[in-house]
ZANU-726695 format. One line per 5 residues: number of its first residue (from 1); their letters; for each residue x, y, z of C-alpha. Coordinates in steps of 0.1 Angstrom, whole numbers, plus 5000, padded with zeros to 4 digits. Example, Ala and Ser with C-alpha at 12.3 -4.5 7.8 and 13.67 -1.06 7.14 Angstrom:
// ZANU-726695
1 = as = 5123:4955:5078 ~ 5137:4989:5071
//
This chain:
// ZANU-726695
1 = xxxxx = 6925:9075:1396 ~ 6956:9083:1413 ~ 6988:9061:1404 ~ 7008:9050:1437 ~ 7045:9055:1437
6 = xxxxx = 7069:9081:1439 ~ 7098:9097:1417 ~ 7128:9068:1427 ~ 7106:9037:1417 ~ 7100:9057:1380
11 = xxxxx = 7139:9054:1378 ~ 7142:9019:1389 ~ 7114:9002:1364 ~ 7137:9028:1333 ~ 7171:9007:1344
16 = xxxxx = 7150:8978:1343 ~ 7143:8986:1307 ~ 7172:8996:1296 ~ 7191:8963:1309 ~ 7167:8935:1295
21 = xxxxx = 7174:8955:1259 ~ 7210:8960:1262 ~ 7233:8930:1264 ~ 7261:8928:1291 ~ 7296:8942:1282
26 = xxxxx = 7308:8908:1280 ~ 7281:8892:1254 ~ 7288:8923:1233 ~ 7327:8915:1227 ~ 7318:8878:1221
31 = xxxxx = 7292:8887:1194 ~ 7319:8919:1179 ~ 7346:8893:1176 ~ 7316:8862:1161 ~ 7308:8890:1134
36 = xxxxx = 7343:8897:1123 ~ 7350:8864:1123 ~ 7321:8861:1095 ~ 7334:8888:1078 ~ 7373:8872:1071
41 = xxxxx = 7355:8841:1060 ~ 7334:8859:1034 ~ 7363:8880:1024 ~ 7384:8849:1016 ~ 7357:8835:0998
46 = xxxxx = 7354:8862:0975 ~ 7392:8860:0969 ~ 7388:8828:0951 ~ 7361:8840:0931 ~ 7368:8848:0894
51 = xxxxx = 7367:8881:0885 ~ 7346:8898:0861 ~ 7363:8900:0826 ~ 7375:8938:0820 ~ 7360:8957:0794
56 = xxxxx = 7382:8958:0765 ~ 7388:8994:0754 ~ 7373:9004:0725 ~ 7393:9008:0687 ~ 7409:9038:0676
61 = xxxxx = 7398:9057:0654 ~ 7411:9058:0622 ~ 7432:9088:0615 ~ 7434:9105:0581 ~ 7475:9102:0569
66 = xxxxx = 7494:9131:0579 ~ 7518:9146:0546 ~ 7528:9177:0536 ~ 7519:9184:0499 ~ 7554:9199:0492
71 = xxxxx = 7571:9170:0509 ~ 7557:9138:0495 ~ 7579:9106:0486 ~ 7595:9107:0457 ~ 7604:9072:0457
76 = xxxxx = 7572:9049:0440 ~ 7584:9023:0471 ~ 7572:9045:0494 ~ 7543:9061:0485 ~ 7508:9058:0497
81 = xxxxx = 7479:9050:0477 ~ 7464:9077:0460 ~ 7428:9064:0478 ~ 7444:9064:0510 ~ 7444:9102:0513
86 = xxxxx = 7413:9127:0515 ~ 7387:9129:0487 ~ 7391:9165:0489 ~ 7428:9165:0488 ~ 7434:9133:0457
91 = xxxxx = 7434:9159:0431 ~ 7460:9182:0443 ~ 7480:9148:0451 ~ 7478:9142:0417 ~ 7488:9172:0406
96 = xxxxx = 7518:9174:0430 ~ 7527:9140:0417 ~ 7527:9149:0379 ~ 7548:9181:0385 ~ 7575:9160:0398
101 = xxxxx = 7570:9137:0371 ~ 7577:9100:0373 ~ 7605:9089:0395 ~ 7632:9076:0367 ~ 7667:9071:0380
106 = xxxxx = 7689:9069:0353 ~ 7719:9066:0365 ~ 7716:9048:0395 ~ 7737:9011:0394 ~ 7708:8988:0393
111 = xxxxx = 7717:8959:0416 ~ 7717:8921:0403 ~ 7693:8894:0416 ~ 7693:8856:0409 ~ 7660:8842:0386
116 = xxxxx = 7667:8810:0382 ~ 7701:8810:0385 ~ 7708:8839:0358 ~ 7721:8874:0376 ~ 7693:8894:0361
121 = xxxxx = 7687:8937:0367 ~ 7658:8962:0359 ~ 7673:8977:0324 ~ 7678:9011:0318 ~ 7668:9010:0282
126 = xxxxx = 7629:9003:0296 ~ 7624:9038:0312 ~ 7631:9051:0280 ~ 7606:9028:0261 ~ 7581:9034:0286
131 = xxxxx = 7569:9070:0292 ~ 7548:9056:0323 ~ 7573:9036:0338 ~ 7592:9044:0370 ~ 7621:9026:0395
136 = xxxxx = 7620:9023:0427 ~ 7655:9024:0444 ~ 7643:9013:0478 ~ 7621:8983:0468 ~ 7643:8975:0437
141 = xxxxx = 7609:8972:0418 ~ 7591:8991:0389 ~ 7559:9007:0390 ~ 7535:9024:0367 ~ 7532:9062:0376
146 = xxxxx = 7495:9068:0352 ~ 7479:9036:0371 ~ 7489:9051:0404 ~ 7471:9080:0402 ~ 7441:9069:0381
151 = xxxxx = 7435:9035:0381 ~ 7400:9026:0398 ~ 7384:8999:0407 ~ 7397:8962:0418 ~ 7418:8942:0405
156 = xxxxx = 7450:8933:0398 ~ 7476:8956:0420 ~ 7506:8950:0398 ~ 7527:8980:0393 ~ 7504:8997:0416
161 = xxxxx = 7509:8987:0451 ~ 7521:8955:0444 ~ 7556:8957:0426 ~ 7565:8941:0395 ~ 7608:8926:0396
166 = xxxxx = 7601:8897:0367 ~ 7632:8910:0352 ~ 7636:8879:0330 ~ 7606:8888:0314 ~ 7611:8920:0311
171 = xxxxx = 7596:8936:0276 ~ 7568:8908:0271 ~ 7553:8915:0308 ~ 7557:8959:0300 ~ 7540:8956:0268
176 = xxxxx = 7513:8933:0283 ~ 7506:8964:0311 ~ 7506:8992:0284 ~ 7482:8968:0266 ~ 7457:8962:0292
181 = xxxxx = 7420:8978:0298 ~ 7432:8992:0331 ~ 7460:9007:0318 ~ 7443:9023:0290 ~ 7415:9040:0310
186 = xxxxx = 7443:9051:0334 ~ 7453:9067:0304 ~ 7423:9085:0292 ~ 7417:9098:0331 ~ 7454:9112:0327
191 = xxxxx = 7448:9131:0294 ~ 7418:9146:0308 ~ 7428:9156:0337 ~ 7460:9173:0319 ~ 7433:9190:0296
196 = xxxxx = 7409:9207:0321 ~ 7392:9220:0284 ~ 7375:9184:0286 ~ 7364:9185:0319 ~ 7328:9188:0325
201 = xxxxx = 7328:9216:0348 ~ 7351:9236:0327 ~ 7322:9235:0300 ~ 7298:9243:0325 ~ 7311:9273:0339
206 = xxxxx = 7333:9279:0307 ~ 7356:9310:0304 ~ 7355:9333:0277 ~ 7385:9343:0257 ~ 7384:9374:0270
211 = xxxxx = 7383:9364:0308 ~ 7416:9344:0297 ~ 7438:9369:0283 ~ 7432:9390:0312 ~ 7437:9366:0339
216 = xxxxx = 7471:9360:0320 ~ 7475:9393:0321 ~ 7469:9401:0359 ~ 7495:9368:0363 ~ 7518:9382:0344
221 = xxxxx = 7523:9411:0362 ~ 7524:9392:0398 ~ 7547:9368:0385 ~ 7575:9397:0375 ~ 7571:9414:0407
226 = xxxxx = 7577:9380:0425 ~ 7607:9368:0402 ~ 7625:9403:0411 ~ 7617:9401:0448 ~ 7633:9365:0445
231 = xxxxx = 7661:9374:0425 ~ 7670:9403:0453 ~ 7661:9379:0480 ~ 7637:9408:0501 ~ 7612:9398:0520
236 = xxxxx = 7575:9399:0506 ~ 7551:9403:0528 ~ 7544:9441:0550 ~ 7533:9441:0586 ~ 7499:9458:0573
241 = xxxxx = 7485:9453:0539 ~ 7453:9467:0546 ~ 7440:9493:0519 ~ 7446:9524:0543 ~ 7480:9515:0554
246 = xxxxx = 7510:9538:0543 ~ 7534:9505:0530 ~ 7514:9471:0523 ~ 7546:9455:0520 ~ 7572:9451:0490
251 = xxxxx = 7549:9427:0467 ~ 7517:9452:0463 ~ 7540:9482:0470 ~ 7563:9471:0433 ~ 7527:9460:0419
256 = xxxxx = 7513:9493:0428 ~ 7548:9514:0411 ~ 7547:9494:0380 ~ 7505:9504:0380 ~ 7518:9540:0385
261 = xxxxx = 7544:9540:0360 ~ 7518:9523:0329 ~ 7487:9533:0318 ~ 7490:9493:0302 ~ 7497:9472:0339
266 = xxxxx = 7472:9499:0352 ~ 7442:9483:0335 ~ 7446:9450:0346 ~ 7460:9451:0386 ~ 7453:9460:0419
271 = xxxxx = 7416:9478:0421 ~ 7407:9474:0385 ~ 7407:9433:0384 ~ 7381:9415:0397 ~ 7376:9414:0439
276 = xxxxx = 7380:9376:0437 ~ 7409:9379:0413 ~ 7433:9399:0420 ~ 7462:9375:0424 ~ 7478:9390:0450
281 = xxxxx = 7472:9374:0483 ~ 7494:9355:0505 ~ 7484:9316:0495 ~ 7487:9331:0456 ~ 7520:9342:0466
286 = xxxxx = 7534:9307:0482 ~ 7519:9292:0454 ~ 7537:9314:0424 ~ 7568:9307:0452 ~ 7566:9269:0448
291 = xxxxx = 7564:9270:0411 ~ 7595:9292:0406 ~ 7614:9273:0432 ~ 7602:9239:0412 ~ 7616:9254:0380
296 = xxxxx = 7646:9269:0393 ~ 7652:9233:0407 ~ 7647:9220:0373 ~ 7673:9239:0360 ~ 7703:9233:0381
301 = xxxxx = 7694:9197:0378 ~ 7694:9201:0337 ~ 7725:9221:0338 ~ 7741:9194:0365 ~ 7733:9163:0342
306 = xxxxx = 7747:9130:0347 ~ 7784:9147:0364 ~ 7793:9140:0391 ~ 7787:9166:0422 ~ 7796:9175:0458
311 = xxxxx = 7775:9180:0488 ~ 7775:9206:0510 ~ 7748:9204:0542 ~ 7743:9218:0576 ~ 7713:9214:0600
316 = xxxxx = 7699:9239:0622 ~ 7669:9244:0648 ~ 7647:9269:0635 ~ 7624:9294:0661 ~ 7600:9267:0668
321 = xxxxx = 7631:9245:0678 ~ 7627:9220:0649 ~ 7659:9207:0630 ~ 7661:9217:0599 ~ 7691:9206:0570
326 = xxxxx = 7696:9228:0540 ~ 7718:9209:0513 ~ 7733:9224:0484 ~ 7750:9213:0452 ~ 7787:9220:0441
331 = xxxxx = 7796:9209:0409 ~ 7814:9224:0376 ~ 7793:9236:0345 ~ 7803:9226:0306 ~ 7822:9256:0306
336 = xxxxx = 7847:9248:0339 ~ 7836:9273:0361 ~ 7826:9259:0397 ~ 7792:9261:0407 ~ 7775:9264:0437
341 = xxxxx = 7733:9260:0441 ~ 7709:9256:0470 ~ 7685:9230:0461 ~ 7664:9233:0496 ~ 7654:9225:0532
346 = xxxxx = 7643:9197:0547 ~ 7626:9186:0580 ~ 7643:9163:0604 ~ 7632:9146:0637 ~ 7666:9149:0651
351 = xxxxx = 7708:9152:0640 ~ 7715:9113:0644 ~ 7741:9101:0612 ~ 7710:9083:0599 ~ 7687:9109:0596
356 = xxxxx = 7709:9127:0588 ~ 7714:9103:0556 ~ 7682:9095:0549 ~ 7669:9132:0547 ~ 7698:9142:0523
361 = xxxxx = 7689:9105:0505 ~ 7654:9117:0503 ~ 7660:9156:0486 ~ 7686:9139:0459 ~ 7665:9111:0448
366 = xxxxx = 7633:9134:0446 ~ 7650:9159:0423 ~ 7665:9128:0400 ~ 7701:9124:0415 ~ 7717:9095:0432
371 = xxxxx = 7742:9089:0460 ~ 7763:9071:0436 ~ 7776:9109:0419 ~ 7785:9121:0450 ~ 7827:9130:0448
376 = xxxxx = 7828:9150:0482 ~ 7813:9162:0510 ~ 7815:9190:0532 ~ 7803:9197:0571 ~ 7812:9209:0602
381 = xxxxx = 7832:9189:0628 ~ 7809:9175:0647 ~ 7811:9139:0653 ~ 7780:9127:0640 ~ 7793:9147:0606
386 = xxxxx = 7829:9131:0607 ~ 7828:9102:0629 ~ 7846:9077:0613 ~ 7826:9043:0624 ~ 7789:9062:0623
391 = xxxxx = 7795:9092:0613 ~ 7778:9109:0584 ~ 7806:9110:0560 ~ 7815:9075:0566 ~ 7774:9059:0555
396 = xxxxx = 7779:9086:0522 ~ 7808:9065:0512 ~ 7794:9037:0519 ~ 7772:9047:0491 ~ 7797:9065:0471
401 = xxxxx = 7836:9053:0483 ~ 7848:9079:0462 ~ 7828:9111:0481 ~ 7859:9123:0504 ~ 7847:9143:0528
406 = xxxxx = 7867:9177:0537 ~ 7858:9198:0566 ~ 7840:9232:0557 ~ 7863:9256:0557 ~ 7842:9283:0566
411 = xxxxx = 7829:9260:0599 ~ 7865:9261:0608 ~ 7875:9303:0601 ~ 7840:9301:0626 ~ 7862:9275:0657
416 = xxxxx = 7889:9304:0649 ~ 7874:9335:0653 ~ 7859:9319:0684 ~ 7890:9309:0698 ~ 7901:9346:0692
421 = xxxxx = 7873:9361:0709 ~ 7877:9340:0738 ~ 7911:9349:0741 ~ 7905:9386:0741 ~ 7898:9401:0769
426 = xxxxx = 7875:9428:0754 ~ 7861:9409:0732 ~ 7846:9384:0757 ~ 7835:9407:0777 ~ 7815:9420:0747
431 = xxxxx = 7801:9391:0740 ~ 7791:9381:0774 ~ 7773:9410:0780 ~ 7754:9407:0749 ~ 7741:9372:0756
436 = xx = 7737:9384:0792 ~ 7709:9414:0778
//
């Protein structure tokens, strides 16, 4: 069946259509502006409503304590507890600790302190009656040094972490310590670890007589090689020490000429000792180092006593661009002749008057001195060294009124010669174009 109609009425009946669906322009603002209207009101709603607590971020971890082995407090006061540090690492702790040996000041002035209403002070006499005992010149408290690094267990923390300053009951409360259970298996743990023979692992994988007379043997030999490269102050190490190079540096090149020169060292060193005992790489080396440095310590400090001394320090940023301070010792010997030592280096976050202090504080109390021998003093001119209101010199006689400081002479042939050059015309020129390269 044939639909009547033509193309124009198809047309009309589609804009029908399309305007019953569409609204007119005008009902579609008044509907826009009825929806945004709903929107502002919701919005503002929402603004009042409480908002969702924040998750709280979660705890840090616990970090192992950062130390340096070589540079651990001296001072009892400071000190961690042995259990605070690394299973792995407690022992060499220990063993760091007992080669220092317990922290016993004995000529530092021992301040007073009121107990009921007596002046009372920590006595001398005690930390000569009590092998164990040790001071603490920051805390102004004693401490036991064997219960410190073997004690175990709980219980009572005195002379442990907790410090003991009963002064008034002085000899009845140290002979109640040394008397105690705790004290006494501190003791046992001590002598055995001092005597490895006792140990159960050194009777499990015991040694031999033989095995012992030549590893003191092959360390015999190392250890003169090393005391004459430290005595000549050369360097140690070679820039390949690989079997095939031509020089392995100055420590296996002296081992291998004393090994040329006897049939007797020959026996012992270098290819004919044992691949995993040879003694001769670099950690052997630092440690050998440390020990000799320890002793050599030792003996300036022995030969120093109970005079009285001047300082002598400068700081310095080293090629990583930390500050380092090297302090030495001037003093005069039994037999009158002056005496100047090194006695080291030490690490410091930055050349403020107080770090300053409490750095060189630091080195003399860990090697038994105390601010109180101090008769002079010696630095540049900088002004944190010779401020007078905060300057270096002036918090060292606070300690010490009688350490007069004197600028270093050698500081000040230095602000010379640099006033020279500056004044020459050659010689600035120099100088400028050998920073400028």
């Amino acid at each position: 069946m044939k639909r009547n109609g033509d193309i124009r009425s198809l047309f009309q009946k589609a804009a029908k259509k399309a305007a019953a669906i569409d609204p007119p322009p005008d009902e579609k603002i008044v509907e826009e502006q009825n929806q945004e209207e709903d929107r502002v009101q919701v919005e503002e709603i929402a603004d009042h409503l409480p908002s969702p607590p924040l998750a709280s971020p979660p705890p840090p971890a616990s970090k192992p304590p950062a130390y340096d082995i070589n540079r651990l407090p001296y001072d009892p006061g400071e000190r961690l507890p042995i259990e605070d540090y690394p299973v792995n690492d407690q022992d060499a702790i220990r063993r760091a600790y007992i080669t220092k040996g317990a922290c016993k000041p004995y000529i530092h002035d021992f301040p007073y302190r009121n107990i009921g209403g007596v002046p009372r002070r920590f006595s001398i006499q005690w930390l000569y009656n009590y092998e164990w005992l040790e001071y603490s010149v920051k805390k102004d408290s004693a401490f036991c040094f064997i219960c410190y690094l073997f004690k175990k267990g709980s219980g009572s923390k005195t002379f442990i972490v907790d410090e003991w300053n009963n002064w008034n009951i002085g000899n009845t409360a140290l002979l109640k310590h040394s008397g105690s259970r705790a004290h006494k298996a501190a003791q046992e743990r001590y002598i055995g670890f001092m005597n490895p023979k006792v140990a159960i692992d050194y009777n499990i994988d015991k040694w031999s007589e033989e095995e012992l007379r030549l590893y003191k043997k092959r360390l015999t030999y190392s250890l003169r090689c090393i005391k004459f490269l430290l005595h000549q102050g050369l360097a140690f190490r070679g820039h390949d020490e690989s079997e095939e190079s031509s020089n392995r540096g100055n420590f296996i090149e002296l081992l291998k000429f004393l090994a040329g020169n006897s049939e007797e060292v020959n026996k012992y060193v270098l290819n004919n000792a044992p691949g995993n005992c040879t003694l001769t790489s670099p950690k052997i080396q630092k440690q050998i180092i440390h020990c000799c440095a320890i002793e050599t310590r030792k003996k300036i400090i022995e030969e120093l006593g109970d005079e009285p001394y001047a300082i002598l320090a400068d700081e310095s940023s080293d090629i990583s661009h930390k500050e380092q301070l090297a302090l030495c010792l001037r003093y005069v010997d039994k037999l009158g002749r002056p005496c100047e030592h090194f006695i080291g280096v030490v690490h410091v976050d930055d050349t403020t008057s107080l770090s300053l202090k409490k750095a060189i504080e630091v080195l003399l109390v860990s090697n038994g001195l105390s601010m109180q021998q101090i008769r002079g003093q010696g630095y540049d001119g900088a002004s944190n060294m010779k401020g007078d209101i905060k300057g270096l010199k002036t918090l060292i006689m606070q300690e010490s009124p009688s350490a007069y400081y004197i600028h270093c002479f050698a500081h000040q042939l230095q602000l010379v010669l640099v006033a020279v050059a500056k004044g020459n015309t050659d010689c600035k020129t120099f100088f400028d174009k050998y920073l400028s390269c």
